[in-house]
C-alpha positions in Angstrom: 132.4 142.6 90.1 131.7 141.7 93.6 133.4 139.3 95.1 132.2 135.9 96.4 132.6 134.8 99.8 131.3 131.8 102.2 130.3 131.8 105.4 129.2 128.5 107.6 128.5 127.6 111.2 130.3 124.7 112.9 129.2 122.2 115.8 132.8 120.7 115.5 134.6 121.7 118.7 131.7 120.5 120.7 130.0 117.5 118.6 133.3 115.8 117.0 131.1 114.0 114.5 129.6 117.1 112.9 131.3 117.6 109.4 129.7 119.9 108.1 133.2 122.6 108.7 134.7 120.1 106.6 132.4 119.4 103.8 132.6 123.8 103.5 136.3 123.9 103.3 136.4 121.2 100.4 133.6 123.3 98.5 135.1 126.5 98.7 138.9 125.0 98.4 137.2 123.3 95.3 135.4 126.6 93.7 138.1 128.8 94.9 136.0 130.8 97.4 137.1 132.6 101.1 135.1 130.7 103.8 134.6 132.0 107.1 133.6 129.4 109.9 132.0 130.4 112.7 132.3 127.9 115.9 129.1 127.2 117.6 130.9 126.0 121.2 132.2 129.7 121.4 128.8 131.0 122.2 126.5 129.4 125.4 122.9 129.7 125.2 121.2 133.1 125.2 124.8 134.9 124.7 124.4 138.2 125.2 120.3 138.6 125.0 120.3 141.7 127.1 122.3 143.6 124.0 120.3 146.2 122.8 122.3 145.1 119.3 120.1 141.6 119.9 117.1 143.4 120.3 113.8 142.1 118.4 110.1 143.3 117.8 108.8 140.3 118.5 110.2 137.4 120.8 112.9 135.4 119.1 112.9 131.6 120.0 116.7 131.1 118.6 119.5 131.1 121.9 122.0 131.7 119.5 121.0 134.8 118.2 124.6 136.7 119.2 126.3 134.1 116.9 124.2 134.8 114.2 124.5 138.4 114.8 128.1 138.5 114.6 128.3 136.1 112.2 125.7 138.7 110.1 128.1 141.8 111.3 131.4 140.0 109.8 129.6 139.5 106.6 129.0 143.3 106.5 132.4 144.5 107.7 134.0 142.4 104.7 131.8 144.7 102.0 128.8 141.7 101.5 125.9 143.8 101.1 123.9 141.0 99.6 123.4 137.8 101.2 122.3 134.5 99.4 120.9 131.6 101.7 120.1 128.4 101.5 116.5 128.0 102.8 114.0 126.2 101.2 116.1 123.5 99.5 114.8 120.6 101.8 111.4 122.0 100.7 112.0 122.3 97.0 113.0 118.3 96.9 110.2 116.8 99.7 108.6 115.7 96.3 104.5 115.6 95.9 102.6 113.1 98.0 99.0 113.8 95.9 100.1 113.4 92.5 99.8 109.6 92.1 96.8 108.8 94.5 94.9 111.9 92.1 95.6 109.6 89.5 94.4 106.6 91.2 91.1 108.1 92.5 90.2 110.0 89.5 90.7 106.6 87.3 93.2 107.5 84.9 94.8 104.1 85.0 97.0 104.1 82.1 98.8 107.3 83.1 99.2 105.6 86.6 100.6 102.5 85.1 103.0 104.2 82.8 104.5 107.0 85.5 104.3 104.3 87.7 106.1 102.1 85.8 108.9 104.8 85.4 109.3 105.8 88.9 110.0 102.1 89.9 112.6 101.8 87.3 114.2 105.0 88.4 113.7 104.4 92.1 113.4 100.5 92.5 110.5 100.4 94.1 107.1 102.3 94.5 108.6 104.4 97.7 107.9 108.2 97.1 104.9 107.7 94.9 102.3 108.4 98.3 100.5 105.4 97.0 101.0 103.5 100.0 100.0 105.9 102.5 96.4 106.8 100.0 96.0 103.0 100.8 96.5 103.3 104.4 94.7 106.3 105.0 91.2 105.1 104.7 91.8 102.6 107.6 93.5 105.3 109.4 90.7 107.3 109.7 88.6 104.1 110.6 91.0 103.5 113.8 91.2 107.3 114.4 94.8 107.2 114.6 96.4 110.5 114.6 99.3 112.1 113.3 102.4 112.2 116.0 102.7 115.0 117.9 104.1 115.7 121.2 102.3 116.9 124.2 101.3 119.7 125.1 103.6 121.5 127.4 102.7 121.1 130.7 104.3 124.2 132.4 102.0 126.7 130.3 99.6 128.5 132.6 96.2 127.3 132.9 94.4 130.7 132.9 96.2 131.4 129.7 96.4 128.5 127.9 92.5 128.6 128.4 92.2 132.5 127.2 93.5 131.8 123.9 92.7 128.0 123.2 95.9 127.1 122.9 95.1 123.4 123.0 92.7 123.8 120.4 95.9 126.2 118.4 98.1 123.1 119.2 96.1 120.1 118.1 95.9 121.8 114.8 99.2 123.1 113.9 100.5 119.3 114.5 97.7 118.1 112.6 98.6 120.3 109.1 102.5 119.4 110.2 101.9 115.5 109.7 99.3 116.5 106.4 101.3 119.3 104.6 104.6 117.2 104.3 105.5 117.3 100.2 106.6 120.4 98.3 103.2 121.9 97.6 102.3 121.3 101.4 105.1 122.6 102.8 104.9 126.1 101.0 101.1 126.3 102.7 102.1 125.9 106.1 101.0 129.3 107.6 104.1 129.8 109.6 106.0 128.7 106.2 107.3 132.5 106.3 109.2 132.1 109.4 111.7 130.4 108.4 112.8 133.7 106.8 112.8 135.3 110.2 116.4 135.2 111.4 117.4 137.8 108.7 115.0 140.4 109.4 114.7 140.6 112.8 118.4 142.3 113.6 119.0 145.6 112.5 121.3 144.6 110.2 122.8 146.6 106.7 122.2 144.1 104.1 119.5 142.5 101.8 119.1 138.5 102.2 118.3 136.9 98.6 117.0 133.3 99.0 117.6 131.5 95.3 115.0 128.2 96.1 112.4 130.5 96.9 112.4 131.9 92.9 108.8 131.4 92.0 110.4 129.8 88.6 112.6 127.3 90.3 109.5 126.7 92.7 107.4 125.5 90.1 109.7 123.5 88.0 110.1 121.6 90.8 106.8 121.0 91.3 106.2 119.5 87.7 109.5 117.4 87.9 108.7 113.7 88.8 109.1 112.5 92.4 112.2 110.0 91.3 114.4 112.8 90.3 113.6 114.2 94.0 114.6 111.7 96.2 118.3 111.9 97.8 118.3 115.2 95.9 119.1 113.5 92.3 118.8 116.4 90.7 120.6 118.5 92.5 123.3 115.7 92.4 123.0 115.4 88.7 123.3 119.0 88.0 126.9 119.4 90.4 128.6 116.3 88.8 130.9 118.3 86.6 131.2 121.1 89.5 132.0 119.7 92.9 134.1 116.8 94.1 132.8 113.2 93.1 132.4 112.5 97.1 130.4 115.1 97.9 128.2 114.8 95.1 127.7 111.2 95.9 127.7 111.3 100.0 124.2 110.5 102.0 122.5 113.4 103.3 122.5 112.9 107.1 121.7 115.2 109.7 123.6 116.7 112.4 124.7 113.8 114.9 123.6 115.7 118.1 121.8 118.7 119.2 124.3 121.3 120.1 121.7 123.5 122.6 120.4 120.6 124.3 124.4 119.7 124.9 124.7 123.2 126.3 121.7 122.8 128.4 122.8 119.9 130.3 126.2 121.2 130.8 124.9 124.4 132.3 126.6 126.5 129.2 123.7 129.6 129.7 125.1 133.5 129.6 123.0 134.1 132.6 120.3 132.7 134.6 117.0 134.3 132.9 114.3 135.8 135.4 111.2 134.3 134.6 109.0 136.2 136.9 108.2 138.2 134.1 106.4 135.3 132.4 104.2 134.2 135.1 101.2 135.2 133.2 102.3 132.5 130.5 104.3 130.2 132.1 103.7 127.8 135.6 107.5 128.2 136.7 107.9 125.4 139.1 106.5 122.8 136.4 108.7 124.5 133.7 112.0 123.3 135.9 110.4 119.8 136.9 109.9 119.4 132.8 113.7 120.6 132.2 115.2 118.2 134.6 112.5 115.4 133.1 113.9 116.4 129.5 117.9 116.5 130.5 117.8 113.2 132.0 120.0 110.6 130.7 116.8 108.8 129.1 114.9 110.7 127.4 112.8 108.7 125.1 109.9 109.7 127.4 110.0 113.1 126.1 108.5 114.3 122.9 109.6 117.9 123.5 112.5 119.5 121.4 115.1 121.7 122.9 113.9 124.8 120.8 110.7 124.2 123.1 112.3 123.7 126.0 114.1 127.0 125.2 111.4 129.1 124.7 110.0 130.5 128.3 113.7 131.6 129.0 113.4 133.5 125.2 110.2 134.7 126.0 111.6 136.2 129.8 114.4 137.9 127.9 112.4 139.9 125.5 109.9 141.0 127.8 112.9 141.8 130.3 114.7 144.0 127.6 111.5 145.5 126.5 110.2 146.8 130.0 
């Protein structure tokens, strides 16, 4: 049959904590499988974005699209002609946030009691039932306090921003990303689909299989109770006998740093992008004050993420290559 192989990015070389190269090469040493690391600090930002290889329909917010590309092209030249990813897991185990308060508003107190009852003994405490925030929400909406979101960015262009409401468009995609946050909500996000994005948009010889996204895993998750999502316990449960005890039993944690905003501030760009082209969309001059504003030492005045920061220069390359 066909064989197995792995393939992982690394932050590593540039972000010393990052382990995740290491945590790969003890789950493939483990199962027996090839692994393939791909360094992240071998690419700067926007790498090769004038390749007609790199190419998209539609503008592509990621900078490292030529890593991703290559990393895609050496998956290919090694004879994998099917790829199996690993989207949607966060998804699968975000739990349900509606299941408990339905049972509170709609009075069926002895099944609240009794599931309650079991998710505290499972859990230790009532955290993850949404009970807390069906209490909260009432007065919420009585001190008309909002979801978080960040601001709007200011370097848009006025005209534009106007043309197509986008501050209308804005206000409510933050507003279903603070009210769609379990399982059930997450699949309804209308840019759920996105996510998928990355392995379509390259011209590239091979057919991506993603294994959370099988409708019958989907919806056994969403009957399972929310104890046996939280820290992944199932998952955990069901690798016991397959992986090492420590990685079974290690805290999820995320990756200590942001690799493009590490790149940003140390200048680490394939070329300066020429962002005439986007002076329909974008107020140049501001977009530079807000850059400087976001690289600064402090930036806990921010609310912006790099991958917004980012996109005016992805949006200048595609229109550039597509001229």
């Amino acid at each position: 049959g066909q064989k197995i192989m792995a393939f992982t990015n690394t932050c590593e070389d540039s972000i010393p904590e990052d382990k995740d190269g290491q945590f790969a090469k003890m789950i493939a040493s483990h199962l027996g499988i090839p692994l393939q690391l791909s360094a992240s600090g071998d690419y700067p930002l926007f790498d090769r974005f004038d390749s007609p290889a790199l190419r998209t329909p539609e503008p592509f917010s990621n900078p490292a699209l030529a890593q991703h590309y290559d990393k895609a092209k050496q998956m290919v030249d090694s004879g994998c002609r099917v790829l199996l990813s690993g989207q949607v897991g966060d998804t699968l185990f975000a739990g349900s946030n509606s299941y408990f308060p339905h049972l509170l508003k709609s009075g069926k107190w002895i099944r609240l009691l009794a599931d309650a009852h079991v998710h505290r003994n499972n859990r230790g405490s009532l955290t993850g039932t949404g009970l807390g925030e069906a209490v909260k929400a009432p007065f919420r909406k009585l001190r008309r306090k909002k979801h978080w979101q960040p601001e709007l960015p200011v370097w848009l262009n006025p005209e534009f921003a106007e043309r197509v409401k986008l501050k209308d468009r804005w206000l409510t995609i933050w507003q279903l990303w603070g009210e769609l946050t379990d399982t059930y909500g997450q699949l309804q996000r209308p840019w759920f689909d996105s996510i998928f994005g990355s392995y379509e948009a390259l011209k590239i010889p091979w057919v991506v299989r993603h294994p959370y996204s099988d409708v019958r895993l989907v919806e056994f998750m969403l009957r399972t109770p929310n104890y046996m999502h939280y820290n992944k316990r199932l998952l955990r449960e069901a690798m016991q006998t397959r992986l090492p005890a420590e990685l079974v039993t290690r805290l999820k944690a995320g990756l200590p740093g942001d690799i493009f905003k590490l790149k940003m501030a140390t200048g680490q760009y394939a070329a300066p992008a020429d962002l005439t082209s986007t002076d329909p969309y974008v107020d140049r001059i501001s977009y530079e004050k807000a850059c400087r504003k976001f690289l600064r030492a402090d930036t806990s005045s921010s609310t912006w993420t790099t991958w917004l920061m980012n996109n005016p220069i992805a949006l200048a390359y595609w229109i550039n290559n597509n001229k």
